[in-house]
PDB file with one MODEL, atoms N, CA, C and O in Angstrom:
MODEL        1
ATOM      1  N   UNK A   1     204.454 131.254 134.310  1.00  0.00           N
ATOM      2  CA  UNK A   1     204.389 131.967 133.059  1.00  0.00           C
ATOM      3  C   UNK A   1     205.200 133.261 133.190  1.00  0.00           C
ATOM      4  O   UNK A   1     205.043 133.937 134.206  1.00  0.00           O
ATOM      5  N   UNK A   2     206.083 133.669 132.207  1.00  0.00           N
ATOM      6  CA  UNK A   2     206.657 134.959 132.199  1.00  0.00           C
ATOM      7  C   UNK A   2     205.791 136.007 132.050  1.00  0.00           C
ATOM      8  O   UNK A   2     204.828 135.822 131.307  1.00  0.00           O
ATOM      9  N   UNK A   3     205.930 137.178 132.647  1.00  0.00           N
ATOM     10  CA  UNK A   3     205.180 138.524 132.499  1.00  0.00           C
ATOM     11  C   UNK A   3     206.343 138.849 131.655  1.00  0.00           C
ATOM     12  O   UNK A   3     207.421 138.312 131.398  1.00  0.00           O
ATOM     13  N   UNK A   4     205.683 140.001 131.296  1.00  0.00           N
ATOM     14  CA  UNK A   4     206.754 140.493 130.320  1.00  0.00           C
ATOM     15  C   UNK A   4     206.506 142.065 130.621  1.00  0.00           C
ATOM     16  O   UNK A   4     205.680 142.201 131.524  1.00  0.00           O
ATOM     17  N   UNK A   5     206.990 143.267 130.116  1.00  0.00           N
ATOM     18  CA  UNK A   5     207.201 144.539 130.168  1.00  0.00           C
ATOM     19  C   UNK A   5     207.694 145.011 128.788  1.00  0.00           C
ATOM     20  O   UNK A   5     208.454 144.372 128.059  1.00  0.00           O
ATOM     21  N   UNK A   6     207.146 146.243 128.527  1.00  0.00           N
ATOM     22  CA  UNK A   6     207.364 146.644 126.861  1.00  0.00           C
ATOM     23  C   UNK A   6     207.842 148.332 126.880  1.00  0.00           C
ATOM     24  O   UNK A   6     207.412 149.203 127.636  1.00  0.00           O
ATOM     25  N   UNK A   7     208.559 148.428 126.119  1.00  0.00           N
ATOM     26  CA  UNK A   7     209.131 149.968 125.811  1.00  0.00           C
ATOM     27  C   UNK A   7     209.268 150.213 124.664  1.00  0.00           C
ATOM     28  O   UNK A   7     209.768 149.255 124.073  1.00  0.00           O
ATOM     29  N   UNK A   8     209.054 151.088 124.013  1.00  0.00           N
ATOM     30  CA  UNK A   8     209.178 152.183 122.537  1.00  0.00           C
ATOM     31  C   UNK A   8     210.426 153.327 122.578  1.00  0.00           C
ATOM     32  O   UNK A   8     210.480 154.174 123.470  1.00  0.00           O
ATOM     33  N   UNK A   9     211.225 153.253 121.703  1.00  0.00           N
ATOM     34  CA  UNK A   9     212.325 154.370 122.103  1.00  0.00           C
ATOM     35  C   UNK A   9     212.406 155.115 120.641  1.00  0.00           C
ATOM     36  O   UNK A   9     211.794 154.564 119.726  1.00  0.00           O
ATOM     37  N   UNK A  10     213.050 156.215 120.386  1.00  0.00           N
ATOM     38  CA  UNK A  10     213.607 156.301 119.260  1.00  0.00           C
ATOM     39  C   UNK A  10     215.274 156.143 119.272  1.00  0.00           C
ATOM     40  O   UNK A  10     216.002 156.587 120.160  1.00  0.00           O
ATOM     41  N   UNK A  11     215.633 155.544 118.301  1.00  0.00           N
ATOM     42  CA  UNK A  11     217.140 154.829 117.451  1.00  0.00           C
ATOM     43  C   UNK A  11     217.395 156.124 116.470  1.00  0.00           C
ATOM     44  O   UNK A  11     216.642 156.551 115.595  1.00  0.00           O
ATOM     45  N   UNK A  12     218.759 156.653 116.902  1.00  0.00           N
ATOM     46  CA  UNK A  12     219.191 157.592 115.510  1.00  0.00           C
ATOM     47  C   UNK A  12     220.105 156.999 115.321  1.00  0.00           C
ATOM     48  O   UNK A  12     221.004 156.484 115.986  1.00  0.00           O
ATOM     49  N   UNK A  13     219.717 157.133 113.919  1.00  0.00           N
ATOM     50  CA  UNK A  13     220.510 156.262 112.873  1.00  0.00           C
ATOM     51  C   UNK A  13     222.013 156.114 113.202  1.00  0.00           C
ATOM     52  O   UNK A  13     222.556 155.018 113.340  1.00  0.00           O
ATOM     53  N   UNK A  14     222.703 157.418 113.328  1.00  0.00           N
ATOM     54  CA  UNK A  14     224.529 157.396 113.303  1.00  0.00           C
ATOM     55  C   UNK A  14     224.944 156.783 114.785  1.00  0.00           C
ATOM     56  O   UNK A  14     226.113 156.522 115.068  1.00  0.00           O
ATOM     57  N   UNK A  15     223.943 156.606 115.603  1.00  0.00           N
ATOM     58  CA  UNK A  15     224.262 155.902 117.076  1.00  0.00           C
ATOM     59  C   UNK A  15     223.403 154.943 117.466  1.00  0.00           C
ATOM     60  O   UNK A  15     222.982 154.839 118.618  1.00  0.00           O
ATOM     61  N   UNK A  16     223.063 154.094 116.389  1.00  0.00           N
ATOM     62  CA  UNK A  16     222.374 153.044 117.102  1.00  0.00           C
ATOM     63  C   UNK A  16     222.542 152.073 117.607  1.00  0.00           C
ATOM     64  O   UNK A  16     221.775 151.507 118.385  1.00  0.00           O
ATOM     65  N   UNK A  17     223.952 151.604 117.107  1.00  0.00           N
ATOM     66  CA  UNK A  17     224.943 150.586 118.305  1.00  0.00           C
ATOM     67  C   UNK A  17     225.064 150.745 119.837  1.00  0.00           C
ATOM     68  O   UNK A  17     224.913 150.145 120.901  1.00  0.00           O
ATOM     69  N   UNK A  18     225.389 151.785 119.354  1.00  0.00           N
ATOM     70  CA  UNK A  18     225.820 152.495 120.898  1.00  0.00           C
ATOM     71  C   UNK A  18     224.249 152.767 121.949  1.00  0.00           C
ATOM     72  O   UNK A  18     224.277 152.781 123.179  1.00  0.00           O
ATOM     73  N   UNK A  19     222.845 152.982 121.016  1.00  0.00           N
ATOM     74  CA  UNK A  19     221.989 152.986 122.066  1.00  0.00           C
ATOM     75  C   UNK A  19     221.441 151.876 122.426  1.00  0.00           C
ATOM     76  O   UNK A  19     220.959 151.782 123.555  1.00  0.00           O
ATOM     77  N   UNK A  20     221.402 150.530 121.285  1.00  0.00           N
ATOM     78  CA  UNK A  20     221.088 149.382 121.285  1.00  0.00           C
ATOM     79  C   UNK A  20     222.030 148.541 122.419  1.00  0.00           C
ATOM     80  O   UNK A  20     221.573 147.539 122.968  1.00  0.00           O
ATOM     81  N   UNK A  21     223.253 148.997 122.684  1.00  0.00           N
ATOM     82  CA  UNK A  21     223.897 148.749 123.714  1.00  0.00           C
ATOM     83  C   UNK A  21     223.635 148.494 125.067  1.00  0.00           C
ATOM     84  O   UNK A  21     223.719 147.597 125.906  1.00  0.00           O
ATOM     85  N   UNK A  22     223.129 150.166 124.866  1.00  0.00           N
ATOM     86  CA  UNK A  22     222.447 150.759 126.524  1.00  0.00           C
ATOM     87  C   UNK A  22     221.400 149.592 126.787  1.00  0.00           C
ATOM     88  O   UNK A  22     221.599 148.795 127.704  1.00  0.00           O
ATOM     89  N   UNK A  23     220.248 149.501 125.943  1.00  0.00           N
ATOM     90  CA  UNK A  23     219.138 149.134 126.497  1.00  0.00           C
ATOM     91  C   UNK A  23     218.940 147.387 126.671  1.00  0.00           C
ATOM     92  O   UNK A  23     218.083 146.722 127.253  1.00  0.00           O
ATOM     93  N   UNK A  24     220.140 147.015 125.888  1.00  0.00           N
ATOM     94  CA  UNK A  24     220.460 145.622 126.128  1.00  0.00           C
ATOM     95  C   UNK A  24     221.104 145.227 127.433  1.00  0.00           C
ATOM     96  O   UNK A  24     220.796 144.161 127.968  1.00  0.00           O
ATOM     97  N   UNK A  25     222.313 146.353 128.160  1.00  0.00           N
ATOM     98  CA  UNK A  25     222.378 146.255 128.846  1.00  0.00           C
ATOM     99  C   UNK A  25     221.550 146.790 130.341  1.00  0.00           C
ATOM    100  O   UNK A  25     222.049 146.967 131.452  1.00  0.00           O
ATOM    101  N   UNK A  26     220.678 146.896 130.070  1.00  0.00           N
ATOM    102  CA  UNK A  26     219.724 147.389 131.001  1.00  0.00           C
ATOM    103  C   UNK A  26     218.603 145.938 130.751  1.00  0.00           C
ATOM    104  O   UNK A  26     217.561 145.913 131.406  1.00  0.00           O
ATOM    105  N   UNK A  27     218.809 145.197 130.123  1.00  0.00           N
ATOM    106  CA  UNK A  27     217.808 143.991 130.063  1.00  0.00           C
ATOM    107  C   UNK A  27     217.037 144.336 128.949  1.00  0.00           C
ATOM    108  O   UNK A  27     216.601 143.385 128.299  1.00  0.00           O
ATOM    109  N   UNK A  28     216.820 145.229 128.650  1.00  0.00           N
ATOM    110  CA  UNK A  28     215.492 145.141 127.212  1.00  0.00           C
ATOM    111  C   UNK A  28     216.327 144.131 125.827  1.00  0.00           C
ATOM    112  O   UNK A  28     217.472 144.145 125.376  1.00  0.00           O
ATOM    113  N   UNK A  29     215.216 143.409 125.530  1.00  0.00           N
ATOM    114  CA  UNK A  29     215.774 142.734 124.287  1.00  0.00           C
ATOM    115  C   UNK A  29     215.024 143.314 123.250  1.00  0.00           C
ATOM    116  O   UNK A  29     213.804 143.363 123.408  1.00  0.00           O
ATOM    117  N   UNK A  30     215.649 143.879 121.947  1.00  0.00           N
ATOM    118  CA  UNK A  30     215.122 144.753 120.854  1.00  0.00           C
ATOM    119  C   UNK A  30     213.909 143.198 120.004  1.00  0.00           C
ATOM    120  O   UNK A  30     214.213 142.035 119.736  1.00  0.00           O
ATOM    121  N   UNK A  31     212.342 144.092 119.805  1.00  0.00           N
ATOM    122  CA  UNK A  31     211.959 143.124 119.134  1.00  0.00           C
ATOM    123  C   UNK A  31     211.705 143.400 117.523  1.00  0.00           C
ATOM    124  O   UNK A  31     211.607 142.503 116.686  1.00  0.00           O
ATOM    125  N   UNK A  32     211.621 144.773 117.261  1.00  0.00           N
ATOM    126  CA  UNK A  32     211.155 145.472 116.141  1.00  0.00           C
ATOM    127  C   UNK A  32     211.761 146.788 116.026  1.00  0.00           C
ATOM    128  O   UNK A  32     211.822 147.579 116.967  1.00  0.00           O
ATOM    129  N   UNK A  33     212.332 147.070 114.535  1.00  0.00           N
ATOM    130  CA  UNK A  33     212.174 148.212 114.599  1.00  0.00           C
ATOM    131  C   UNK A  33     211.727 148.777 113.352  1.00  0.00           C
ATOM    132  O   UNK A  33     211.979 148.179 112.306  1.00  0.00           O
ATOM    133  N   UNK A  34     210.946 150.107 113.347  1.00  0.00           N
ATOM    134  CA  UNK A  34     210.045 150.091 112.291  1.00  0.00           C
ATOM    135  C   UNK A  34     210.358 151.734 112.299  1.00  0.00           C
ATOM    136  O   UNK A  34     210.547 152.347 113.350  1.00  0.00           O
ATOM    137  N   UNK A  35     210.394 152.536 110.605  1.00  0.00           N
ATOM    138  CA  UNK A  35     210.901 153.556 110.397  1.00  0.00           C
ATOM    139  C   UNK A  35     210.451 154.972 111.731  1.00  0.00           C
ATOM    140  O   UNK A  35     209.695 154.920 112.701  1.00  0.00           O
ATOM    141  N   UNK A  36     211.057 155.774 111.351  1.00  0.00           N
ATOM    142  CA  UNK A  36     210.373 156.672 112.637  1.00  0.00           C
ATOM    143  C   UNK A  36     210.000 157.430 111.873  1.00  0.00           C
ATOM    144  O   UNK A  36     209.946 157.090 110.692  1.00  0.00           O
ATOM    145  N   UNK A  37     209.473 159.180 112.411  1.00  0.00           N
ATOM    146  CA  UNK A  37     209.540 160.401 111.837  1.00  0.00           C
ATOM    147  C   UNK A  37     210.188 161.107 110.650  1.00  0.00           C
ATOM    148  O   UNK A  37     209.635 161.694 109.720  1.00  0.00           O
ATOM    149  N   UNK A  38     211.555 160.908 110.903  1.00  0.00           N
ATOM    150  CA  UNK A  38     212.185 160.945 109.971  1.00  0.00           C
ATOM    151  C   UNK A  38     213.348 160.378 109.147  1.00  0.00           C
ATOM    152  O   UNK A  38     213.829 159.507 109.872  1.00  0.00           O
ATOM    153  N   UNK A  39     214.050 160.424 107.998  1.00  0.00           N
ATOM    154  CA  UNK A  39     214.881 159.749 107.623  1.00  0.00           C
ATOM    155  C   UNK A  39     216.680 159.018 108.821  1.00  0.00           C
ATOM    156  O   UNK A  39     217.495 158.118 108.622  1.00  0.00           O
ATOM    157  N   UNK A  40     216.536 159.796 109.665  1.00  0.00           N
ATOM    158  CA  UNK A  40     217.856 160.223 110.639  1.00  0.00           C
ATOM    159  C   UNK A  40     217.656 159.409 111.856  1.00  0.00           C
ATOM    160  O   UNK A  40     218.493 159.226 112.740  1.00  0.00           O
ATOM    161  N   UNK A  41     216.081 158.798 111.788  1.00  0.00           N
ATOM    162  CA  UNK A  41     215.677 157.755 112.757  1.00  0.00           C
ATOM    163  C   UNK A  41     214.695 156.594 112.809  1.00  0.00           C
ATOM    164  O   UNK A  41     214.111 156.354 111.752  1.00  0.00           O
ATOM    165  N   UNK A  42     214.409 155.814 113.892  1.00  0.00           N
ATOM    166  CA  UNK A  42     214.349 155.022 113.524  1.00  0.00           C
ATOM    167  C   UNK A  42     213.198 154.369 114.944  1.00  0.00           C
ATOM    168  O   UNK A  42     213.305 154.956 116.021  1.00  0.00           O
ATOM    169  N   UNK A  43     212.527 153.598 114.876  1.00  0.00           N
ATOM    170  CA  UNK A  43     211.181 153.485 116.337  1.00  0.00           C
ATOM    171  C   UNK A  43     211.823 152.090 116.878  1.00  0.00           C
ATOM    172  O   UNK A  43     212.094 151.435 115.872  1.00  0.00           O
ATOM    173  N   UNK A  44     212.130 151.462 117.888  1.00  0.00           N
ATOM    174  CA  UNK A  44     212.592 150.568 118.369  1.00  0.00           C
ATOM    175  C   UNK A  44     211.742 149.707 119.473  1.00  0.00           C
ATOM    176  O   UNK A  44     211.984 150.186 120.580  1.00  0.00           O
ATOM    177  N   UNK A  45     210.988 148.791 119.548  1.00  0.00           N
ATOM    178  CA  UNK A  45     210.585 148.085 120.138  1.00  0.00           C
ATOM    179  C   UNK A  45     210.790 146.846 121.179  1.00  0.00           C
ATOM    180  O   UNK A  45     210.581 145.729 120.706  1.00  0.00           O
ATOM    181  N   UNK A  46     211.149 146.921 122.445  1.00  0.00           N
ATOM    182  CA  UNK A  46     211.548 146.505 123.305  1.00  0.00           C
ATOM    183  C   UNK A  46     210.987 145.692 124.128  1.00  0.00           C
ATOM    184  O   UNK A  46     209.809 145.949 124.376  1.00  0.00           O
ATOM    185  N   UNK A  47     211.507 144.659 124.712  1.00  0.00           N
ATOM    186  CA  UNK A  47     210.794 143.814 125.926  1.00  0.00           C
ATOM    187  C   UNK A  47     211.907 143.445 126.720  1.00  0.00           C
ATOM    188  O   UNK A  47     213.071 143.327 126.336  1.00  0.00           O
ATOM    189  N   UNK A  48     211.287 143.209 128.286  1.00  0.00           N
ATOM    190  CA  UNK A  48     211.933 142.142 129.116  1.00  0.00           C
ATOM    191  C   UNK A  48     211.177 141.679 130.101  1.00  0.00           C
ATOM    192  O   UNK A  48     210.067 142.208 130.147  1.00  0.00           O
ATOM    193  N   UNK A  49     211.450 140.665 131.112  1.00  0.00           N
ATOM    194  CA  UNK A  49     211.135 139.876 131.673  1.00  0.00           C
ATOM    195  C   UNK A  49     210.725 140.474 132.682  1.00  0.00           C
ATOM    196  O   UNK A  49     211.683 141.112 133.119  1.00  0.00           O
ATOM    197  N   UNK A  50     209.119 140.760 133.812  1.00  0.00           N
ATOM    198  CA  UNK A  50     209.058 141.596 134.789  1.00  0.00           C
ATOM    199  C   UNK A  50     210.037 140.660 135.798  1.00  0.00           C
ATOM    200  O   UNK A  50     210.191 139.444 135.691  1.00  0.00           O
ATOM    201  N   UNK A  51     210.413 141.193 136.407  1.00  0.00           N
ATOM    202  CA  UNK A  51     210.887 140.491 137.732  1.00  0.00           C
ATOM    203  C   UNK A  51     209.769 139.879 138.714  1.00  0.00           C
ATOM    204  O   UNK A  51     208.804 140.582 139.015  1.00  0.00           O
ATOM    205  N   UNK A  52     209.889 138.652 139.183  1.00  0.00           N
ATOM    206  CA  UNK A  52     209.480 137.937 140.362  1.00  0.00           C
ATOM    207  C   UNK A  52     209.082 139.395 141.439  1.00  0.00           C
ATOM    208  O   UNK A  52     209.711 140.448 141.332  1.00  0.00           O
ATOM    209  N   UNK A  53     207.824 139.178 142.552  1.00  0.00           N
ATOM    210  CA  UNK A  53     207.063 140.407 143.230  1.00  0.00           C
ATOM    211  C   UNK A  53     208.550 140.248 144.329  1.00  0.00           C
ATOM    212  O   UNK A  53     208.798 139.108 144.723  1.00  0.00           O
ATOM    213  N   UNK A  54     209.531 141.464 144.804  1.00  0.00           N
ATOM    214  CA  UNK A  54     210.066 141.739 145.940  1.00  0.00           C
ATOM    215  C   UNK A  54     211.627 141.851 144.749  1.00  0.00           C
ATOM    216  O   UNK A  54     212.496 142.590 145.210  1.00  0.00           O
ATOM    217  N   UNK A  55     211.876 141.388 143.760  1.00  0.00           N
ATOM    218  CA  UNK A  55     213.021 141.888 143.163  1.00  0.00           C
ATOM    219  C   UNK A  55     212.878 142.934 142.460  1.00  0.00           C
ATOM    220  O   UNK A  55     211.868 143.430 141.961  1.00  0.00           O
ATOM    221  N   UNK A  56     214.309 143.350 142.444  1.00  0.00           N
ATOM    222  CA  UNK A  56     214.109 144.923 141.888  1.00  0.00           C
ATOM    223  C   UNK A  56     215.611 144.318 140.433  1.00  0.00           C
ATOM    224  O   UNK A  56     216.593 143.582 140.340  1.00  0.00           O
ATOM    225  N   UNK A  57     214.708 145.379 139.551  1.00  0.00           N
ATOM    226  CA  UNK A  57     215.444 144.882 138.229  1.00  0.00           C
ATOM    227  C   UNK A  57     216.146 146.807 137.710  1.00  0.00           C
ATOM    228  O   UNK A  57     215.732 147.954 137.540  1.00  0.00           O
ATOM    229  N   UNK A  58     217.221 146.116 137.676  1.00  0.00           N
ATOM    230  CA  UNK A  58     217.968 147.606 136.768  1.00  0.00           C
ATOM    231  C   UNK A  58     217.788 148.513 136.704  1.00  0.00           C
ATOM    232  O   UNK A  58     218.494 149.234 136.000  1.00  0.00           O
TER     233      UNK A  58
ENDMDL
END
């Protein structure tokens, strides 16, 4: 069975390619994102796969 691992970030709006980038390439796959604080951002919901016990991930 997969474990899984979860993260919350905030997304601003005028760079969210560019942070959606980062965290894709770091393994998180975006699952949600749901308004933030304010108009300029945005709450981003994340997962990935824990690694097998003795590997080290990203």
């Amino acid at each position: 069975m997969t474990r899984w691992e979860y993260f919350t970030a905030p997304i601003l709006v005028h760079m969210s390619q560019q942070i959606l980038n980062n965290f894709g390439a770091d393994g998180w796959e975006l699952v949600q994102v749901v308004p933030g604080p304010n108009p300029e951002s945005l709450v981003g919901y994340f997962k990935r796969p824990v690694p097998p016990a003795g590997q080290d991930q990203r």
